[in-house]
Structure formats: structure tokens, C-alpha cells
C-alpha positions as CSV (number, residue, x, y, z in Angstrom):
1,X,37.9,78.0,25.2
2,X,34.9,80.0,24.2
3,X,34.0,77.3,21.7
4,X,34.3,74.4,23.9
5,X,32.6,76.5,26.9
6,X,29.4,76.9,24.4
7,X,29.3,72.6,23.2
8,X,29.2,72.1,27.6
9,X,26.3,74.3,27.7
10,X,24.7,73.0,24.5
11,X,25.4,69.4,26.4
12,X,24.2,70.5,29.8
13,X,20.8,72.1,27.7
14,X,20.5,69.0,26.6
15,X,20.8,66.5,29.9
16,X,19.0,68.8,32.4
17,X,15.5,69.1,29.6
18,X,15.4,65.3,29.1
19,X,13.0,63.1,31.5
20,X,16.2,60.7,31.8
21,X,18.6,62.7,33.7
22,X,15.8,63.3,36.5
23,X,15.2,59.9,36.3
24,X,18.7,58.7,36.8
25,X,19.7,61.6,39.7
26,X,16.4,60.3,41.6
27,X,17.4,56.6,41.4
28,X,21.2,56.9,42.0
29,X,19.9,59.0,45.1
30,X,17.5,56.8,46.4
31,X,20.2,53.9,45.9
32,X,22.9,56.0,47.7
33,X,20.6,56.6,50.4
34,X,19.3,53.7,51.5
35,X,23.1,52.0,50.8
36,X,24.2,54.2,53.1
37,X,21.5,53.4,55.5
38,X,22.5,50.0,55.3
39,X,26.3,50.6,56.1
40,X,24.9,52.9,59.3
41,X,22.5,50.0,60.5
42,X,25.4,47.7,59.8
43,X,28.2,49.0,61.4
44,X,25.5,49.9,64.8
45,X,25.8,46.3,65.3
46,X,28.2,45.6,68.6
47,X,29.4,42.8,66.7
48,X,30.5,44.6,63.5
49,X,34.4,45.5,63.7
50,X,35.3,49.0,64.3
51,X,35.2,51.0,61.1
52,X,34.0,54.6,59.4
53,X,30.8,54.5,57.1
54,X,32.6,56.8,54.4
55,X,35.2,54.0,53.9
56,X,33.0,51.5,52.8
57,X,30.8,53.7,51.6
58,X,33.7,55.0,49.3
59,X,34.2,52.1,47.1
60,X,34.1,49.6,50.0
61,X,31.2,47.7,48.5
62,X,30.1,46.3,45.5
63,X,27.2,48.5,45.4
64,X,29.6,51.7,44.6
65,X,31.3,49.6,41.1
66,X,27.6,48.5,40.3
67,X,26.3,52.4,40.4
68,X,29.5,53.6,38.5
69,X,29.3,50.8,35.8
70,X,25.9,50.9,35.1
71,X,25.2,55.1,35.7
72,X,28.3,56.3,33.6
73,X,27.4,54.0,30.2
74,X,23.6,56.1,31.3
75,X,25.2,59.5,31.3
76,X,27.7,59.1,28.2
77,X,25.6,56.7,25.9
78,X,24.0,60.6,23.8
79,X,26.6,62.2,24.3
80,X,27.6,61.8,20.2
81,X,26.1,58.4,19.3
82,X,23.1,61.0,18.9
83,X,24.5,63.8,17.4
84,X,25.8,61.0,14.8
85,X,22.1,59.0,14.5
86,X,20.2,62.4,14.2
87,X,23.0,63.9,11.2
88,X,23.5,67.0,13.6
89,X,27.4,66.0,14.4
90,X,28.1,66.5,10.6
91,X,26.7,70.4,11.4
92,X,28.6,70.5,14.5
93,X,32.3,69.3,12.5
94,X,32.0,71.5,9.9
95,X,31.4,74.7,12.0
96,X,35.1,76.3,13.2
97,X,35.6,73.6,16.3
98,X,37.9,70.8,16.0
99,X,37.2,67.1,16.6
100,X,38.8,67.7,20.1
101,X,37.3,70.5,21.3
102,X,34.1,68.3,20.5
103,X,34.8,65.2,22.7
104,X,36.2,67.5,25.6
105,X,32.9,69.9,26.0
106,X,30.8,67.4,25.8
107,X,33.2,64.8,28.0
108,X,33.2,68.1,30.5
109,X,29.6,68.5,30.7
110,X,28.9,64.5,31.2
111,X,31.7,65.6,34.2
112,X,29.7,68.0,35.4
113,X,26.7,66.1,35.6
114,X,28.3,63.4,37.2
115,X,29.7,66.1,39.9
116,X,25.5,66.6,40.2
117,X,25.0,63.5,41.2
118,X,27.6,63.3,44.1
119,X,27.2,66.7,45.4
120,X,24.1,65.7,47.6
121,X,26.1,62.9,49.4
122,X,27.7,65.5,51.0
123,X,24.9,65.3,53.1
124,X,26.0,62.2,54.7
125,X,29.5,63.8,55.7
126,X,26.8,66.4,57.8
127,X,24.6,63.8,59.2
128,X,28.1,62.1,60.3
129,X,29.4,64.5,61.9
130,X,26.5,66.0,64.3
131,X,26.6,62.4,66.0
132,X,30.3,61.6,65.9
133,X,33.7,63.7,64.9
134,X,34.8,63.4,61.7
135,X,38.4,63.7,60.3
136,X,37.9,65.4,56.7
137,X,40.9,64.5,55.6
138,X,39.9,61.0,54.2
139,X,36.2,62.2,53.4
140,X,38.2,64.8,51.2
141,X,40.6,61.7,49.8
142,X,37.3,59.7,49.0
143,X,35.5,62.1,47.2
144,X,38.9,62.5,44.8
145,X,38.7,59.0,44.6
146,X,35.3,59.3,43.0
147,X,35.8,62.5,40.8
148,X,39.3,60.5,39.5
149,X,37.7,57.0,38.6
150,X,34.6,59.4,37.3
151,X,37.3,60.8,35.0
152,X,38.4,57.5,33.5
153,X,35.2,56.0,33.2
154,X,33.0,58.9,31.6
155,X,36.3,59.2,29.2
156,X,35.7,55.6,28.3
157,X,32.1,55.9,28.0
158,X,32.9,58.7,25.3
159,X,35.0,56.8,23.3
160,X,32.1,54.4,23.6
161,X,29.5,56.5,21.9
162,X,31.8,57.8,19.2
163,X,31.5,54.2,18.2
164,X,28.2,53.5,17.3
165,X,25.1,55.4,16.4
166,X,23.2,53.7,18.5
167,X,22.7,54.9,22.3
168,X,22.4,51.4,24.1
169,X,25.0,49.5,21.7
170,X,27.2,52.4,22.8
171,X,26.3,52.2,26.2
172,X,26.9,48.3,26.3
173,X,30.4,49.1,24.7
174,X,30.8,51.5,27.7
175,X,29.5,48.8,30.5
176,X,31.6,46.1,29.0
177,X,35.1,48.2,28.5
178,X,34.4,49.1,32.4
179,X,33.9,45.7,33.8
180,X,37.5,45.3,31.4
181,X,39.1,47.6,33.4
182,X,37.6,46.9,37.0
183,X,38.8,43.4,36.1
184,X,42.1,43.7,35.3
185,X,43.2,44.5,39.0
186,X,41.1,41.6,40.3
187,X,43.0,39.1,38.2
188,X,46.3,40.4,40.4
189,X,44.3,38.4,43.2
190,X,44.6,35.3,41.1
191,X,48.3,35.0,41.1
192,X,50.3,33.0,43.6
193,X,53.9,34.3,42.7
194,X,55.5,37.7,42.5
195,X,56.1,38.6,39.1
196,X,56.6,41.5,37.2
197,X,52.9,41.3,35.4
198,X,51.7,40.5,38.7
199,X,53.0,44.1,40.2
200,X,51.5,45.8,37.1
201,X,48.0,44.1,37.6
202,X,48.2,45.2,41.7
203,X,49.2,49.2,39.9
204,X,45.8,48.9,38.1
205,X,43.6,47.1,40.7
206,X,41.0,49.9,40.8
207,X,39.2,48.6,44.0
208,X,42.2,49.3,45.4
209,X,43.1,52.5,44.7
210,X,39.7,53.5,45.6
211,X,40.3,51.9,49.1
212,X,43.4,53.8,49.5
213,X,41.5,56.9,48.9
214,X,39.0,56.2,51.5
215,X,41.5,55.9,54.2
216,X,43.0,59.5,53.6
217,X,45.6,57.9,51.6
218,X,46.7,60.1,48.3
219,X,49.0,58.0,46.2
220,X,50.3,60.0,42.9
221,X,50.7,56.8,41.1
222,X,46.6,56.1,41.3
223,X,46.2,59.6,40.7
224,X,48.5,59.8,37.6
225,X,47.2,56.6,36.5
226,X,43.5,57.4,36.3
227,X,44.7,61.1,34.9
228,X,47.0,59.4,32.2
229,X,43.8,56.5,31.3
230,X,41.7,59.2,31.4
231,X,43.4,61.7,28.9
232,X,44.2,58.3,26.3
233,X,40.3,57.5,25.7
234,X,39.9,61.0,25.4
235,X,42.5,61.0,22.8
236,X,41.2,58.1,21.3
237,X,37.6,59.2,21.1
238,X,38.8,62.8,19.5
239,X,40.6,60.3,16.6
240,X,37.6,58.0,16.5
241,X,35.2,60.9,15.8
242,X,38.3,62.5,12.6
243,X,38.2,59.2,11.0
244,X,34.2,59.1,11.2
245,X,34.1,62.6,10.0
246,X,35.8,61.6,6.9
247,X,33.9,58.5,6.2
């Protein structure tokens, strides 16, 4: 633990004294802010049917996939594709740390950042609530929502950059695996009959799940989903980064 504990602060070093993470916290914030805005202004309209901000701000637009597909690839793309362009990850295999401890401190601190980014939305949840009661309950549900599809998709977006050695090939690798998996639900949408594949398309519709959250509802089978997709690229990114250590 101590060794993986010291590759998240060498990670977190590393994000918080580059330009670009201040860059990409200002513009997701800004974006966030004046989405939300929008949503407030919208649903203020007498016409607009009765419903919460936090529910469509949670994944109830397609402004929330376009932030997570385009900010994650942003957040993941150094995260080895550097180490790997610069030589330094050849230093950092052959000290005593395995290939997995690698990919999870530095997976943890893209986590950690990503937690960064979300933490000032809470805001909203205050603003919210000094005008209207809230119940916490779904605003709690949400923000698991986010932490678990966060999970899955910074995972991918590791594997991603263990791929290449360049930063934005590896980010397009992240972007494009993303939109894979946001898809896949979607296609469930398609289908006229019940079937069996049909069932298992619904299971991985991730817009969805997200929804779900944002009412209050907690289903295990999107949380063990998104857990289990999660730990596989993780997995996968840990084997991707032995076999390039050998080559």
C-alpha cells in the first residue's frame, strides 16, 4: 500500500503543477455552471412539467455524457502514455512495484482528481436548498451515479493510455471505447421484440442507470455492473502494461 500510496502522490504532483488541469477544472466548471443555470431557467418556466434540477442535471442531458466523454480521455490520456514516450515507465517497472500496483495509483489519483472536479457542484445542492427543500436521498444516489460511471470510464481511459505512447492517440482510444459503451444501451432502444440480447442491452444502457440514480433509486445490478467493468479494464490495462514491459 505504501508503494501504491507514493505512484498517487507522484500522479497528483504531477496533474495539480501542469497548466492543463487548471485549465480543464475552470472549463468543466464554467460548463457545469451555466448548464445548470440553464436547467434552473428552464424548469422556472410555468410551462415546463414538474421536475427536480439534480435529476436532469445528473445525467438527464446530453451535456453530462458530452463532459464525461470528452473530460475523462483529458484526465487519463498522461497518465502512462507519458511515462512510456518520455522512457521513465521502464525506471518506474524495474523499481520493487508490480505492473498492478502501477495502473491502480495512478488509476486512483486520475479518481481523485476526477472527485476534484465534482466536489464544487455541491454547491448547487446548497443554492437548492435555501429556496426549496430538498430530499438528499436522491442527490446522495446521483452523485454515486457519477463517482461509479467515473470508475468505469477513467478505468477505460487507462487501458487507453497503456496503449500508445502518444497522449491524444491515447485519448482518442479513450473517447472512442466510451462512446462504445454509452452506445451499447442505446441500441436496446432499437429493438422491437423482447429477446434475451435485447434484456442484456437494457442491463448495460448507461443513460439509464444514471437516471435511476438520480431519482434515489440504488439498483446493485448497475452498481455491480460498473464495479465489475470497472475492475476488468483495470485488469486489462495492468496485463497491457506486463506484456509492454517485456517488449
Amino acid at each position: 500500500m505504501r508503494k501504491t500510496w507514493a505512484i498517487i502522490r507522484r500522479e497528483l504532483i504531477a496533474y495539480f503543477s501542469s497548466p492543463l488541469a487548471y485549465i480543464v477544472m475552470t472549463a468543466f466548471l464554467l460548463m457545469q455552471g451555466y448548464i445548470f443555470y440553464l436547467i434552473v431557467s428552464f424548469l422556472n418556466n410555468p410551462q415546463t412539467p414538474a421536475m427536480t434540477p439534480l435529476r436532469l442535471f445528473f445525467g438527464g442531458t446530453i451535456f453530462f455524457w458530452l463532459f464525461l466523454l470528452f473530460v475523462v480521455p483529458v484526465i487519463t490520456m498522461r497518465l502512462i502514455a507519458e511515462e512510456r514516450r518520455s522512457g521513465t515507465i521502464e525506471v518506474l517497472l524495474t523499481s520493487p512495484v508490480t505492473e498492478a500496483q502501477v495502473v491502480v495509483g495512478k488509476f486512483l489519483a486520475a479518481m481523485i482528481f476526477y472527485v476534484a472536479l465534482w466536489l464544487p457542484t455541491v454547491l448547487y445542492v446548497v443554492i437548492l436548498d435555501r429556496s426549496s427543500e430538498i430530499d438528499l436521498g436522491p442527490v446522495a444516489a446521483g452523485y454515486l451515479g457519477v463517482l461509479l460511471l467515473g470508475f468505469m470510464f477513467l478505468a477505460v481511459g487507462t487501458l487507453a493510455s497503456t496503449l500508445s505512447t502518444n497522449q491524444l492517440i491515447a485519448a482518442i482510444i479513450a473517447f472512442a471505447a466510451m462512446v462504445l459503451l454509452f452506445s451499447i444501451g442505446l441500441v436496446e432502444q432499437l429493438m422491437t421484440s423482447s429477446s434475451v440480447l435485447r434484456d442484456a442491452l437494457a442491463h448495460m444502457n448507461l443513460w439509464t442507470q444514471m437516471d435511476d440514480f438520480a431519482k434515489g433509486i440504488v439498483d446493485t445490478r448497475h452498481v455491480v455492473y460498473q464495479l465489475s467493468m470497472g475492475v476488468l479494464f483495470l485488469f486489462l490495462a495492468a496485463k497491457s502494461l506486463e506484456v509492454k514491459k517485456w517488449r
